[in-house]
C-alpha positions in Angstrom: 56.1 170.6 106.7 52.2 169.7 106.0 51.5 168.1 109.4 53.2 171.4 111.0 50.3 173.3 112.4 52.1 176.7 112.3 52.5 175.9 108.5 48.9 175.1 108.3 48.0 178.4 109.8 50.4 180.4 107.7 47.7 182.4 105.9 45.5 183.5 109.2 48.7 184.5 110.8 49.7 186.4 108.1 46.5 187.8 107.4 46.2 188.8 111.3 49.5 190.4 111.4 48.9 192.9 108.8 45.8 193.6 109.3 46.8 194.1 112.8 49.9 196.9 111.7 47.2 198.4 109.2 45.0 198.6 112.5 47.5 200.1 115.3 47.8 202.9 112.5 44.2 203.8 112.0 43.9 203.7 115.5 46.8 206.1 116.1 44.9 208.3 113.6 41.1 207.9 114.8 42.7 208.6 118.3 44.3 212.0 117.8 41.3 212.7 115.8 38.6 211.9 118.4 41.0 213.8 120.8 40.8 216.8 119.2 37.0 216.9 119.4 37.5 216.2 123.0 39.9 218.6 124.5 43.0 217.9 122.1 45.3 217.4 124.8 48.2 214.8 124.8 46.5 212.9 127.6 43.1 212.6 125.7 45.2 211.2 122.6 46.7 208.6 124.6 44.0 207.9 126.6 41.9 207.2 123.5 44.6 205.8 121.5 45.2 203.0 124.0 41.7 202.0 124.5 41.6 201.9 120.3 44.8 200.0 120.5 43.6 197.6 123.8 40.3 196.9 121.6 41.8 195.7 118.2 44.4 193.9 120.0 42.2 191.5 122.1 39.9 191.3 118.8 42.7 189.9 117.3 43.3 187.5 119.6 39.7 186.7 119.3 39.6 186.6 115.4 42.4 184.5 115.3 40.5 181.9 118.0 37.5 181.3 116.6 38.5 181.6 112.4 42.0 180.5 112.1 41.9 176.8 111.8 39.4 177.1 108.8 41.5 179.8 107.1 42.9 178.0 104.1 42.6 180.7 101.4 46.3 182.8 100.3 46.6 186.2 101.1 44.9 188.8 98.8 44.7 192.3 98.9 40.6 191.4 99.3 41.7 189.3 102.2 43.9 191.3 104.3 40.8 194.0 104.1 38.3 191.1 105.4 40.6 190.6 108.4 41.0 194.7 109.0 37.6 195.4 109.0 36.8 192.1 111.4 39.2 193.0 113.1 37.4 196.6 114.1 33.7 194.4 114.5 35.2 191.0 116.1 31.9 191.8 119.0 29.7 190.9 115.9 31.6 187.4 116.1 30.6 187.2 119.4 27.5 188.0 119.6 26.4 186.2 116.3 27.2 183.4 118.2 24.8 183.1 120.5 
């Protein structure tokens, strides 16, 4: 089970996954919330709601790229917070960098 690699990776996936559910739901929320200083109609929910959703989604497919192989700590309630709130500023990953 040790030279598994998906067992090695157990706590970024983890930590990715949850933060990633804790995401799609602030997202949800952010979006009708920005909609509704916008127009408030369903469409302008949706619309901004899937570009919230689009963004966290390929940041944590980024996040999970470039940190997950030196991820070795367990899940902690301090932990899961450090992957939600990189998850929302994964371009600072980027762009720190170069």
């Amino acid at each position: 089970m040790q030279n598994d690699p998906l067992w090695n990776l157990r706590h970024a996936i983890a930590g990715v996954a949850i933060a990633l559910l804790l995401a799609v739901l602030i997202a949800a929320l952010a979006g009708s919330f920005v909609a509704d200083l916008f127009g408030g109609s369903y469409g302008h929910r949706v619309a901004v709601y899937g570009v919230l959703l689009l963004y966290v989604v390929v940041g944590a497919g980024v996040l999970f790229v470039r940190v997950a192989q030196h991820e070795k700590r367990p899940l902690s309630a301090s932990r899961i917070g450090l992957w939600l709130a990189s998850l929302w500023l994964w371009p600072l990953l980027l762009a720190g960098r170069r």
